[in-house]
CHARMM-style PDB file with segment names, atoms N, HN, CA, C and O in Angstrom:
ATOM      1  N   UNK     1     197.770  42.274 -91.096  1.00  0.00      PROA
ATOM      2  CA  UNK     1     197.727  42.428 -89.655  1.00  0.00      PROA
ATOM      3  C   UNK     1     196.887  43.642 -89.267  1.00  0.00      PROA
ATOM      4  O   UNK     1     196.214  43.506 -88.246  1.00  0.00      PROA
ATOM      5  N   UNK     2     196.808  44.932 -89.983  1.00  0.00      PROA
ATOM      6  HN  UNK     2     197.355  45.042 -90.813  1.00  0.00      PROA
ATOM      7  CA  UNK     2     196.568  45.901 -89.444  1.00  0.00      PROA
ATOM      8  C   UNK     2     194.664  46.110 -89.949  1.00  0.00      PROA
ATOM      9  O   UNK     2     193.932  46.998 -89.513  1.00  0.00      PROA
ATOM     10  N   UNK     3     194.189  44.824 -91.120  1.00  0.00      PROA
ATOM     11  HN  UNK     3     194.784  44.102 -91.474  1.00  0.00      PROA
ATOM     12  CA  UNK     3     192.962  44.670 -90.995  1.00  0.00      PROA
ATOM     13  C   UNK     3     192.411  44.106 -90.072  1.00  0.00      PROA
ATOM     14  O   UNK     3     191.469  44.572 -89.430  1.00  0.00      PROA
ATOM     15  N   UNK     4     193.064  42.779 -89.859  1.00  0.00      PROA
ATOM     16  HN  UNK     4     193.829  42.401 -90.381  1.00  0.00      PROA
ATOM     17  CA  UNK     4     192.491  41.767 -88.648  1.00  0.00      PROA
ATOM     18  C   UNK     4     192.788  42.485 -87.810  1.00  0.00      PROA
ATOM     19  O   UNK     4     192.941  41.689 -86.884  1.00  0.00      PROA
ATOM     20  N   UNK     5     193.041  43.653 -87.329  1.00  0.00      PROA
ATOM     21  HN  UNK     5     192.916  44.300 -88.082  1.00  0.00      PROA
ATOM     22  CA  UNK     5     193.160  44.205 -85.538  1.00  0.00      PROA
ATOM     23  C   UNK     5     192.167  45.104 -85.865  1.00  0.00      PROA
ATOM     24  O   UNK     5     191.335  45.305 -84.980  1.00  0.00      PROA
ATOM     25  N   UNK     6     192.047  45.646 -86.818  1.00  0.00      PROA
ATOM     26  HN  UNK     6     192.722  45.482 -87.538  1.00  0.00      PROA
ATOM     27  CA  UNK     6     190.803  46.516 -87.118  1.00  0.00      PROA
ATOM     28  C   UNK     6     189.171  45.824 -86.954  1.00  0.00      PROA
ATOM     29  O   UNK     6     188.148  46.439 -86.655  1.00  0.00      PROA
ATOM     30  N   UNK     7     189.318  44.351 -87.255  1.00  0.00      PROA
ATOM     31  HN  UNK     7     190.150  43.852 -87.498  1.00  0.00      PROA
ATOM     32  CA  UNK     7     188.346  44.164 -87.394  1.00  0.00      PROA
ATOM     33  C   UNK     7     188.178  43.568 -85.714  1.00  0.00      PROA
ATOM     34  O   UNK     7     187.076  43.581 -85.165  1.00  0.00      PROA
ATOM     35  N   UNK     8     189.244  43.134 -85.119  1.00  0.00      PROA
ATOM     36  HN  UNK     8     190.138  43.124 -85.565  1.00  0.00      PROA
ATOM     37  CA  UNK     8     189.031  42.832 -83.541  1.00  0.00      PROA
ATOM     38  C   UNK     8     188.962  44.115 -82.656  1.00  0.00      PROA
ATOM     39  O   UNK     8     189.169  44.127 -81.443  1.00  0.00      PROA
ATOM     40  N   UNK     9     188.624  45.265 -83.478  1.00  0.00      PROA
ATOM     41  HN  UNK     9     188.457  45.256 -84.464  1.00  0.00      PROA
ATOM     42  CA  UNK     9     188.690  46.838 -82.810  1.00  0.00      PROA
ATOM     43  C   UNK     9     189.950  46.865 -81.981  1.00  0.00      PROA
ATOM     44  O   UNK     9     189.984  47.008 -80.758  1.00  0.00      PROA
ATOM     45  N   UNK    10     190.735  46.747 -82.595  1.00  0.00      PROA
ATOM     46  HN  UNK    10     190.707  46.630 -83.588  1.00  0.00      PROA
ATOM     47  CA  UNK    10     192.289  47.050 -81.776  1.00  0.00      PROA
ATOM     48  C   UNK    10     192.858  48.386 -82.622  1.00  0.00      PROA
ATOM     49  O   UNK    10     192.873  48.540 -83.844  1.00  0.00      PROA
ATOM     50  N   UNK    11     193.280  49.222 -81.662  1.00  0.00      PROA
ATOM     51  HN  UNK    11     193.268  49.097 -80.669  1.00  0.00      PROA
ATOM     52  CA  UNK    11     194.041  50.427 -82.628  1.00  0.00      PROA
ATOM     53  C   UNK    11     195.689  49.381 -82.935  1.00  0.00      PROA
ATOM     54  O   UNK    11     196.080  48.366 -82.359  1.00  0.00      PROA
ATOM     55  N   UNK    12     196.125  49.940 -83.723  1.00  0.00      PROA
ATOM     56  HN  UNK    12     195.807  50.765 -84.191  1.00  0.00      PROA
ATOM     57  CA  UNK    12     197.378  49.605 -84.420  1.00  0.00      PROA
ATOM     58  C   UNK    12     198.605  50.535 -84.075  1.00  0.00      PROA
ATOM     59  O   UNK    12     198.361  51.619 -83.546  1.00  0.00      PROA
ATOM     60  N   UNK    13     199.558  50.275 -84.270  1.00  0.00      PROA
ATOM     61  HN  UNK    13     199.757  49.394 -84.700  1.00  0.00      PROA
ATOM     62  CA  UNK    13     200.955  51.195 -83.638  1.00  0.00      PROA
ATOM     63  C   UNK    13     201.764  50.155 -84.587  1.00  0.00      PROA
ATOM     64  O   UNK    13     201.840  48.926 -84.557  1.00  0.00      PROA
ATOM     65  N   UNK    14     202.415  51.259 -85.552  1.00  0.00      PROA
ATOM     66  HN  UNK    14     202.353  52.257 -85.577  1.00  0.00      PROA
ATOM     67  CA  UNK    14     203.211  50.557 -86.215  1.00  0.00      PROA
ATOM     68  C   UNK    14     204.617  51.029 -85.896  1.00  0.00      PROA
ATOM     69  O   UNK    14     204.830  52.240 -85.954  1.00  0.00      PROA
ATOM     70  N   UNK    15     205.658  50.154 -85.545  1.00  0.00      PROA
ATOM     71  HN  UNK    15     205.485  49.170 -85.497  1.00  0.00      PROA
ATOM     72  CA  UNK    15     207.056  50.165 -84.759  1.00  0.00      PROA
ATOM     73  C   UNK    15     208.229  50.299 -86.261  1.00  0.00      PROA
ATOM     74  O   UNK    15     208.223  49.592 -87.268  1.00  0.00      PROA
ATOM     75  N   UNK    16     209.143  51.458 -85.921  1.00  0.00      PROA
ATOM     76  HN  UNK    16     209.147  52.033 -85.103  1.00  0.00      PROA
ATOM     77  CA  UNK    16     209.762  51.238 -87.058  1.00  0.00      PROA
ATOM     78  C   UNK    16     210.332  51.863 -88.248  1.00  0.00      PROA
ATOM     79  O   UNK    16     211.268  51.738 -89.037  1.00  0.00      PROA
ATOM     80  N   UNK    17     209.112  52.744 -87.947  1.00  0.00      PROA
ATOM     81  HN  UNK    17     208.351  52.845 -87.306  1.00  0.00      PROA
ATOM     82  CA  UNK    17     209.335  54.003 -89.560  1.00  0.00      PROA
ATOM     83  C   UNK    17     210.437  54.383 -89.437  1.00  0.00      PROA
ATOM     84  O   UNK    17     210.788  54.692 -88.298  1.00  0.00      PROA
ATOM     85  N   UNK    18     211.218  54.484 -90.335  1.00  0.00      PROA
ATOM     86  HN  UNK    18     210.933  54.233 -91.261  1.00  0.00      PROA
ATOM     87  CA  UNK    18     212.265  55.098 -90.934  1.00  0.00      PROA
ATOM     88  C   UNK    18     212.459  55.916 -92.059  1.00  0.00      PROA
ATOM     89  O   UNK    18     213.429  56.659 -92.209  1.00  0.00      PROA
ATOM     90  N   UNK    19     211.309  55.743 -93.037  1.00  0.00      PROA
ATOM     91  HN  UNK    19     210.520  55.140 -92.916  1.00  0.00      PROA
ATOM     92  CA  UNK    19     210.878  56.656 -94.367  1.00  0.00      PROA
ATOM     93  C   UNK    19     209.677  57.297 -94.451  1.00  0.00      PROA
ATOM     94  O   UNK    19     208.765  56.890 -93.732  1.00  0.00      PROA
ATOM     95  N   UNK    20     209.501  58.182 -95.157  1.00  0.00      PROA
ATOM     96  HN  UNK    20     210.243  58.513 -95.741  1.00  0.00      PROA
ATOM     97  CA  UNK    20     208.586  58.568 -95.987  1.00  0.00      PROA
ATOM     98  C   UNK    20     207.435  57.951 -96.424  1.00  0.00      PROA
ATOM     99  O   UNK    20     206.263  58.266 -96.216  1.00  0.00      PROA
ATOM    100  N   UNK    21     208.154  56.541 -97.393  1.00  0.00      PROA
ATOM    101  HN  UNK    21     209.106  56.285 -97.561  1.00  0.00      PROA
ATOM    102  CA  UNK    21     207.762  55.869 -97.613  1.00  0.00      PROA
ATOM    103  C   UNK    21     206.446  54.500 -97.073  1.00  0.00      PROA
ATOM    104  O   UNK    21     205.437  53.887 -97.423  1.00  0.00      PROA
ATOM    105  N   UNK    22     207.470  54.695 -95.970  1.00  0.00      PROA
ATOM    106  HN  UNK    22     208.290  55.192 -95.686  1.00  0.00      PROA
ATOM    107  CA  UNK    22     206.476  53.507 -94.749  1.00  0.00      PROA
ATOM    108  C   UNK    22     205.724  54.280 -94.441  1.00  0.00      PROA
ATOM    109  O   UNK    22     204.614  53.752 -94.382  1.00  0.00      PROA
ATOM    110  N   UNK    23     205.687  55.853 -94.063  1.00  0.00      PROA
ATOM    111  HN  UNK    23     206.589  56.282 -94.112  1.00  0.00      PROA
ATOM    112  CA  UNK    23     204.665  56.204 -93.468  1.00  0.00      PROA
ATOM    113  C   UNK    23     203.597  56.563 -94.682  1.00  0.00      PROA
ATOM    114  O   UNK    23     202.691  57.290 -94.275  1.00  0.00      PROA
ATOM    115  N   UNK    24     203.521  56.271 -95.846  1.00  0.00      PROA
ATOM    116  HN  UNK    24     204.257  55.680 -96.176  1.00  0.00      PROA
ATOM    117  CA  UNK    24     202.819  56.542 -96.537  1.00  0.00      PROA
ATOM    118  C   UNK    24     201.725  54.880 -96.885  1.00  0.00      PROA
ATOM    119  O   UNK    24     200.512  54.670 -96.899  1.00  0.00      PROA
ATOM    120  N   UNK    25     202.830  54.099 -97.094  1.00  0.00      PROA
ATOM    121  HN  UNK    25     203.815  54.269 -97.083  1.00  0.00      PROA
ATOM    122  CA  UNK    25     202.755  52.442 -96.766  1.00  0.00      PROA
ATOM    123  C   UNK    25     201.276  52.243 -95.622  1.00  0.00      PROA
ATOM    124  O   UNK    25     200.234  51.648 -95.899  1.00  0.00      PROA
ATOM    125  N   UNK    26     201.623  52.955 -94.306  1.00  0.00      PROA
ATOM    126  HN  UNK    26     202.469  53.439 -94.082  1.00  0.00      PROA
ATOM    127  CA  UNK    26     200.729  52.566 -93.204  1.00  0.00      PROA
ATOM    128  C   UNK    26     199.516  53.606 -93.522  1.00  0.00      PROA
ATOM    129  O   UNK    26     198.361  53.196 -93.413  1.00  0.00      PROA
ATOM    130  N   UNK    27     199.807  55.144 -93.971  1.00  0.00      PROA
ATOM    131  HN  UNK    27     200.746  55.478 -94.060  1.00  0.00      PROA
ATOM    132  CA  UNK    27     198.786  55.307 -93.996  1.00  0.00      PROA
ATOM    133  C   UNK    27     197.764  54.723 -95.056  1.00  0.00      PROA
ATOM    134  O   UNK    27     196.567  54.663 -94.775  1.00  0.00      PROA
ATOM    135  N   UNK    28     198.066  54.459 -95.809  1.00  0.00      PROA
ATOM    136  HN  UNK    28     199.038  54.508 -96.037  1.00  0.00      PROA
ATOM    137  CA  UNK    28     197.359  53.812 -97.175  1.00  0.00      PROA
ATOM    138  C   UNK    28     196.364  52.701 -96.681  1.00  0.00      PROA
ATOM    139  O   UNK    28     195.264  52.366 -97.120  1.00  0.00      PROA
ATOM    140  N   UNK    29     196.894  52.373 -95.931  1.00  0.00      PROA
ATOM    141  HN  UNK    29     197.788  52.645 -95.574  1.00  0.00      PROA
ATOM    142  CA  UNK    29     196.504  50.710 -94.869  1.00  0.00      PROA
ATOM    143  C   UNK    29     195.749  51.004 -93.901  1.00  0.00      PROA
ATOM    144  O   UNK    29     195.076  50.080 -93.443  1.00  0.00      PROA
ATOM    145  N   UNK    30     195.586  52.704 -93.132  1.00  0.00      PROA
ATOM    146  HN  UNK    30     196.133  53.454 -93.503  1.00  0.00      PROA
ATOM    147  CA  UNK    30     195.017  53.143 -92.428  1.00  0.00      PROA
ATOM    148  C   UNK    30     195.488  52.437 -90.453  1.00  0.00      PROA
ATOM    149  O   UNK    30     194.850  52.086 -89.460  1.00  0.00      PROA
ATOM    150  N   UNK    31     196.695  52.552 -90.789  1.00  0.00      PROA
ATOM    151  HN  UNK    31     197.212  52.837 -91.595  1.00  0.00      PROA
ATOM    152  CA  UNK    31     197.419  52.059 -89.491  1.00  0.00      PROA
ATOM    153  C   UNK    31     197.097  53.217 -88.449  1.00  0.00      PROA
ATOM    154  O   UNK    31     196.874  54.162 -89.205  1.00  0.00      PROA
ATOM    155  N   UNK    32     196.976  53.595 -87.415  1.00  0.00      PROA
ATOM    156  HN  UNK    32     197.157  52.827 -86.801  1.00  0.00      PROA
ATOM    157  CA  UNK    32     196.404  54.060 -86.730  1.00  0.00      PROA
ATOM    158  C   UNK    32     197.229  54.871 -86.176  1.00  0.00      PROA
ATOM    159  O   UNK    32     196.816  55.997 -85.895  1.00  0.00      PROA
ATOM    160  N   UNK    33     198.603  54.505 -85.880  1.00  0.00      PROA
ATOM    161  HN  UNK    33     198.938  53.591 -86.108  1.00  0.00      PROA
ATOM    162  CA  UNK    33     199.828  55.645 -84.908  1.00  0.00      PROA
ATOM    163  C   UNK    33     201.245  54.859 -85.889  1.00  0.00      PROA
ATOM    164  O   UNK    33     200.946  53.695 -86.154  1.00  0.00      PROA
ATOM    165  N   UNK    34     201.981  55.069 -86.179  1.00  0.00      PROA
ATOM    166  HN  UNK    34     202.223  56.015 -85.963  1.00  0.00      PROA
ATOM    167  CA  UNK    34     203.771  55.097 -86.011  1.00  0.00      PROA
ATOM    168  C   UNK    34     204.633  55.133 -85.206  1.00  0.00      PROA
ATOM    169  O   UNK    34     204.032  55.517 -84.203  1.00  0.00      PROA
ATOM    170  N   UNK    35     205.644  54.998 -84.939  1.00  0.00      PROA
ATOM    171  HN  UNK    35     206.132  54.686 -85.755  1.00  0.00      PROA
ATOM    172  CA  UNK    35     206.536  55.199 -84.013  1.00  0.00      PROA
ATOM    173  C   UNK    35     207.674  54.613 -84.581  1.00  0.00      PROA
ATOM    174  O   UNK    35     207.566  53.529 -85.154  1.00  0.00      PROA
ATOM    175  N   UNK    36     209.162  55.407 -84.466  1.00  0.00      PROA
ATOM    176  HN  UNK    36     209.250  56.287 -84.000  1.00  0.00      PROA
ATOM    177  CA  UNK    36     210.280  55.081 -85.573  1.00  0.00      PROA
ATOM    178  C   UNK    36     211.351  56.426 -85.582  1.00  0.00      PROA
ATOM    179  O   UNK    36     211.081  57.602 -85.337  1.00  0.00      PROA
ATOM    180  N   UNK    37     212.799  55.749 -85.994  1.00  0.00      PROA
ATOM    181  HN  UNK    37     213.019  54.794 -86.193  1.00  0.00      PROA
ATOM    182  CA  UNK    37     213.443  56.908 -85.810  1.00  0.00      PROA
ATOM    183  C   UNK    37     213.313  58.177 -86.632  1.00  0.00      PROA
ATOM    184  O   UNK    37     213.753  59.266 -86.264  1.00  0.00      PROA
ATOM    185  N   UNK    38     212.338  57.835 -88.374  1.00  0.00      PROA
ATOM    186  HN  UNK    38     211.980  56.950 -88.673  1.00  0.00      PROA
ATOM    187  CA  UNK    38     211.449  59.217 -88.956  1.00  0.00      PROA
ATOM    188  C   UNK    38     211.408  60.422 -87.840  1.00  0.00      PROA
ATOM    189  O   UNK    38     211.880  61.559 -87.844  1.00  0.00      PROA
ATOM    190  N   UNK    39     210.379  59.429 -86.562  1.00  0.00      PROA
ATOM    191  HN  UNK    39     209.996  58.506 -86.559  1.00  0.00      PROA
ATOM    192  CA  UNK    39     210.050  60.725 -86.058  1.00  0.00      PROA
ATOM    193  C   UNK    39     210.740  61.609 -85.012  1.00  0.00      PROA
ATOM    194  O   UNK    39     210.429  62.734 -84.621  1.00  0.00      PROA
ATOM    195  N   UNK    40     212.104  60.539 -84.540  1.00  0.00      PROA
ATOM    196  HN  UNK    40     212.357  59.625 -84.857  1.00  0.00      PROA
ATOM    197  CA  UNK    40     213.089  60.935 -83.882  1.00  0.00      PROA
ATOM    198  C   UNK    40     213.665  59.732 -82.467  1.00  0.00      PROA
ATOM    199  O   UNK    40     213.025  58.896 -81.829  1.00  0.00      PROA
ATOM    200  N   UNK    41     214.502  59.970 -82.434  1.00  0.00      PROA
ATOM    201  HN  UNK    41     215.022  60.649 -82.952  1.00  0.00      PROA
ATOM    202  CA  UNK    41     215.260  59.011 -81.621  1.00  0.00      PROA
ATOM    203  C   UNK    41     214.824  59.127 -80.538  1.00  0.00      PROA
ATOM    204  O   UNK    41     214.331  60.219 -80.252  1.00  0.00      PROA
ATOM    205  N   UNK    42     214.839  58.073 -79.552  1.00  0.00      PROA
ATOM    206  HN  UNK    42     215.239  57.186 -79.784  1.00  0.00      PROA
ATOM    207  CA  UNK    42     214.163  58.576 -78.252  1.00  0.00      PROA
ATOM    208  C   UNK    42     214.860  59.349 -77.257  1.00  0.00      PROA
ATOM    209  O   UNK    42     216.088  59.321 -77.341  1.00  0.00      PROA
ATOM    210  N   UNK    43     214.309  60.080 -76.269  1.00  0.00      PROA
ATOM    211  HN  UNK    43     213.311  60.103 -76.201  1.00  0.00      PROA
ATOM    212  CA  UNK    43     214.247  60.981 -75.552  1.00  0.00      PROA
ATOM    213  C   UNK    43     213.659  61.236 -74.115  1.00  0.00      PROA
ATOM    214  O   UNK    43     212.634  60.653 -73.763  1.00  0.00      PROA
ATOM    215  N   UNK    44     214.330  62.126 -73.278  1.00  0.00      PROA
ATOM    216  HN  UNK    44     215.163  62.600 -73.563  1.00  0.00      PROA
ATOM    217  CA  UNK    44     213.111  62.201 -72.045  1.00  0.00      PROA
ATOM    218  C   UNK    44     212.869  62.645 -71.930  1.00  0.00      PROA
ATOM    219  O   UNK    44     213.400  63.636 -72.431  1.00  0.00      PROA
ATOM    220  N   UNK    45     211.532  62.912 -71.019  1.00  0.00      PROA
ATOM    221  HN  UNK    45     211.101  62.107 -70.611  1.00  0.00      PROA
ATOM    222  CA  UNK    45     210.132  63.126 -71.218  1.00  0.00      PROA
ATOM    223  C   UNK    45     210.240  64.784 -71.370  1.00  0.00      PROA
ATOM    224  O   UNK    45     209.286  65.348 -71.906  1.00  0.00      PROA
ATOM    225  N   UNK    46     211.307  65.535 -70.941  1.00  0.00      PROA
ATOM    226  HN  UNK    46     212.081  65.077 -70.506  1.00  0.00      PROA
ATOM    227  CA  UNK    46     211.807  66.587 -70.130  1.00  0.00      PROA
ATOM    228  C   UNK    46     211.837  67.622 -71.481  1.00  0.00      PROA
ATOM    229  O   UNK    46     211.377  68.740 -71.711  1.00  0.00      PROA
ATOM    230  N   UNK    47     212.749  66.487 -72.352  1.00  0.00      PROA
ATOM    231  HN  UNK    47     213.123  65.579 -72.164  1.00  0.00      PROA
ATOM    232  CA  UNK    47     213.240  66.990 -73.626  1.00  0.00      PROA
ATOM    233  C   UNK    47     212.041  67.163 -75.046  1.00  0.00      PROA
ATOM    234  O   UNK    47     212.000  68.089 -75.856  1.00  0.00      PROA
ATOM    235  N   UNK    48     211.199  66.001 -74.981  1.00  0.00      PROA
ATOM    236  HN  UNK    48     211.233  65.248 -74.323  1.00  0.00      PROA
ATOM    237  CA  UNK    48     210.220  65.939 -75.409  1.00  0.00      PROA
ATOM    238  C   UNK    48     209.148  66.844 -75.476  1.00  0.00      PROA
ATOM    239  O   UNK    48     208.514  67.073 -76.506  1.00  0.00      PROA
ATOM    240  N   UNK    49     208.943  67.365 -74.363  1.00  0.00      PROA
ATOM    241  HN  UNK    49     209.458  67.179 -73.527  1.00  0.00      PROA
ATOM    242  CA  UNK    49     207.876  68.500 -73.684  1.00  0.00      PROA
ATOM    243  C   UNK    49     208.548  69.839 -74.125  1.00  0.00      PROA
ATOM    244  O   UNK    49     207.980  70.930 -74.167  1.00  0.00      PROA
ATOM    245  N   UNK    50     209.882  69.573 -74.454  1.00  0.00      PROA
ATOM    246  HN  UNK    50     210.344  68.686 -74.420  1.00  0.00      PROA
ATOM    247  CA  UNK    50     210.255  70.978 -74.939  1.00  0.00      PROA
ATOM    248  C   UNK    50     210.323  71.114 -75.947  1.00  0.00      PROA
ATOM    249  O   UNK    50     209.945  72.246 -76.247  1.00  0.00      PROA
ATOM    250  N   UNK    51     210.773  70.271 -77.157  1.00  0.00      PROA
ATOM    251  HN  UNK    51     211.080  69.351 -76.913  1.00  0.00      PROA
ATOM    252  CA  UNK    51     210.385  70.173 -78.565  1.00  0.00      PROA
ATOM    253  C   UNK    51     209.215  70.764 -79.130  1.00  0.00      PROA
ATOM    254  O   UNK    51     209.230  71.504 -80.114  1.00  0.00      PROA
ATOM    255  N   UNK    52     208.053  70.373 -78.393  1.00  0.00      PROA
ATOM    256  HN  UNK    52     208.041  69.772 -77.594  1.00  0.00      PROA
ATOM    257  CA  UNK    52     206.830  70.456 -78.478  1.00  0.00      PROA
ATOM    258  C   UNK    52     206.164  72.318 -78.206  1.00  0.00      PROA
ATOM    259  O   UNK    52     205.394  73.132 -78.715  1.00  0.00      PROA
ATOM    260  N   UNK    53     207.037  72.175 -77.150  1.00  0.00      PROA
ATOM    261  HN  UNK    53     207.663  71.514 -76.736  1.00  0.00      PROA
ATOM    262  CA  UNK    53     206.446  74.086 -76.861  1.00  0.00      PROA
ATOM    263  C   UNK    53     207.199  74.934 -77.850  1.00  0.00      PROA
ATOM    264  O   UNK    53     206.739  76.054 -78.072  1.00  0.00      PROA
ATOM    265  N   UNK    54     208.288  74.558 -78.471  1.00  0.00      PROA
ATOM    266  HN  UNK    54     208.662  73.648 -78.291  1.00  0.00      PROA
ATOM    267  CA  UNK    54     208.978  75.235 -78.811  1.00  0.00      PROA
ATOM    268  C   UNK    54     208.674  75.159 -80.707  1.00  0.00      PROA
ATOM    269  O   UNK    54     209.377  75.917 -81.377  1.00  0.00      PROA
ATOM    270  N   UNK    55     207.992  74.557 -81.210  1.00  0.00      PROA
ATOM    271  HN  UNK    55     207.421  73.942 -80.667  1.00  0.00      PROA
ATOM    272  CA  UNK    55     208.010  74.487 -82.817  1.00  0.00      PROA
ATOM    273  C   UNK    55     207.647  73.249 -83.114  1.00  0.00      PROA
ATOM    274  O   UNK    55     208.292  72.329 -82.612  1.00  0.00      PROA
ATOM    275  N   UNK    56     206.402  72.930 -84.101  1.00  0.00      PROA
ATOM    276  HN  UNK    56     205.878  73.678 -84.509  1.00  0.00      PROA
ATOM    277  CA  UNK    56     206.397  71.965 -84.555  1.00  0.00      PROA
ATOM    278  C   UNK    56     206.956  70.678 -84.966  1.00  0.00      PROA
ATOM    279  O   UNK    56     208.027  71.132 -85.371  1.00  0.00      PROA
ATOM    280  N   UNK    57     207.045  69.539 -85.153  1.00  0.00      PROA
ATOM    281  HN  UNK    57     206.175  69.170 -84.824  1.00  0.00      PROA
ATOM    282  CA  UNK    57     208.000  68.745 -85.468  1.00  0.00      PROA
ATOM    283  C   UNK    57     208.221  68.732 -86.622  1.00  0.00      PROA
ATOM    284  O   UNK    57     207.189  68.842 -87.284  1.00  0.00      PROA
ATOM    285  N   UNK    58     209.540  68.604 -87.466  1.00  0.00      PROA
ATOM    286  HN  UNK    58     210.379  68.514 -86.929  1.00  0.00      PROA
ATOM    287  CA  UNK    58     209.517  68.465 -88.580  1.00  0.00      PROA
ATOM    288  C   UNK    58     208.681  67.986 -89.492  1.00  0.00      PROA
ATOM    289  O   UNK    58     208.437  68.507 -90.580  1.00  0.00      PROA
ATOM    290  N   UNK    59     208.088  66.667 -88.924  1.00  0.00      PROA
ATOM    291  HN  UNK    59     208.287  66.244 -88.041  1.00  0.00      PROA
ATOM    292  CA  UNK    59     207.451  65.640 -89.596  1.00  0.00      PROA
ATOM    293  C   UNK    59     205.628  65.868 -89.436  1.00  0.00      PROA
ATOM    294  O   UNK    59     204.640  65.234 -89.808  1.00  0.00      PROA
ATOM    295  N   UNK    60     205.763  66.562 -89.017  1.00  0.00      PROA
ATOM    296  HN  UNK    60     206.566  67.077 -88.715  1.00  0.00      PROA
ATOM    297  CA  UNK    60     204.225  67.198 -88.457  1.00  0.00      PROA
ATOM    298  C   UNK    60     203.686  67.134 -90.187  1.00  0.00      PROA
ATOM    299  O   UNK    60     202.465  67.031 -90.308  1.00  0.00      PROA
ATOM    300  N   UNK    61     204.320  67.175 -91.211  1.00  0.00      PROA
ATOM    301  HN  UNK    61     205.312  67.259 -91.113  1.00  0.00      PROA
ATOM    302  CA  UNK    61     203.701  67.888 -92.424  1.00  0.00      PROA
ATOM    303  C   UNK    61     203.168  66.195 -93.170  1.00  0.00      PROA
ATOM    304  O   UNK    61     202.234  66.040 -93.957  1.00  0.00      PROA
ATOM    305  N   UNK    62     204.107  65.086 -92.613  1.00  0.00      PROA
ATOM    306  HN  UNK    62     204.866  65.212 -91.974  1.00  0.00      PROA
ATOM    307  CA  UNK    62     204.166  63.475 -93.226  1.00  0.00      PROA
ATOM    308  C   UNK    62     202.205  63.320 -92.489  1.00  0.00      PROA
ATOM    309  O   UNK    62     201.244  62.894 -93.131  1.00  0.00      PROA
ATOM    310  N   UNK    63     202.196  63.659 -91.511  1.00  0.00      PROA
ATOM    311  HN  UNK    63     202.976  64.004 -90.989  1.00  0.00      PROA
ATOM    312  CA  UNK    63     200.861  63.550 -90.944  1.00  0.00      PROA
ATOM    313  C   UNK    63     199.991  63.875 -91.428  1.00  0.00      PROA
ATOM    314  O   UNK    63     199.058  63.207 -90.983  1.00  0.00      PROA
ATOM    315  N   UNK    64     199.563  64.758 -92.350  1.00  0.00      PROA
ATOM    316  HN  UNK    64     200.321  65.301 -92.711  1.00  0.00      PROA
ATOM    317  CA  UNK    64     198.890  65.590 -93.127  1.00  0.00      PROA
ATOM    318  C   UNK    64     198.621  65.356 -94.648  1.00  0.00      PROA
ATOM    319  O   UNK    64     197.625  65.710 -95.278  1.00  0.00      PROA
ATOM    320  N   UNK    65     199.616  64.748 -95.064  1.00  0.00      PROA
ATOM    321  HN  UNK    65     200.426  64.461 -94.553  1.00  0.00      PROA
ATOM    322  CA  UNK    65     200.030  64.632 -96.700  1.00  0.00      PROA
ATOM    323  C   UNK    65     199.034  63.792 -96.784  1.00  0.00      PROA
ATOM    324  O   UNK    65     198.535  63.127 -95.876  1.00  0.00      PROA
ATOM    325  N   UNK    66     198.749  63.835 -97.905  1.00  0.00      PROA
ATOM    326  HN  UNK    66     199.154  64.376 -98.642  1.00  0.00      PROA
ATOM    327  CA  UNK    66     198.128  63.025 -98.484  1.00  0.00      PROA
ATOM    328  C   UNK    66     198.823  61.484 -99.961  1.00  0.00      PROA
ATOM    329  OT1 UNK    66     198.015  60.710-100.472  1.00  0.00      PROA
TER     330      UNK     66
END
């Protein structure tokens, strides 16, 4: 799936992550974004914006790895 949208120039959003694992899975595959309770349960917008000013996300480092 995430070739054929590549090749119809569609970015990809993969729904779901829960591991390490998957996010290593998508990047390998070159999936384009994630989204999943990995990166945290959802939230509003309020709470979100403050996470953010306040310290990196944990998972900030899964983004990076290789």
């Amino acid at each position: 799936m995430i070739a054929m949208a590549h090749k119809l120039r569609i970015k990809v959003v993969a729904e779901g992550a829960e591991t390490a694992a998957q996010i290593r899975f998508l990047k390998a595959r070159r999936c384009d974004a994630a989204q999943g309770y990995l990166f945290g349960a959802p939230m509003a917008e309020d709470m979100l914006a403050m996470l953010f000013r306040e310290s990196a996300p944990p998972w900030a480092a899964l983004l990076s790895a290789k």
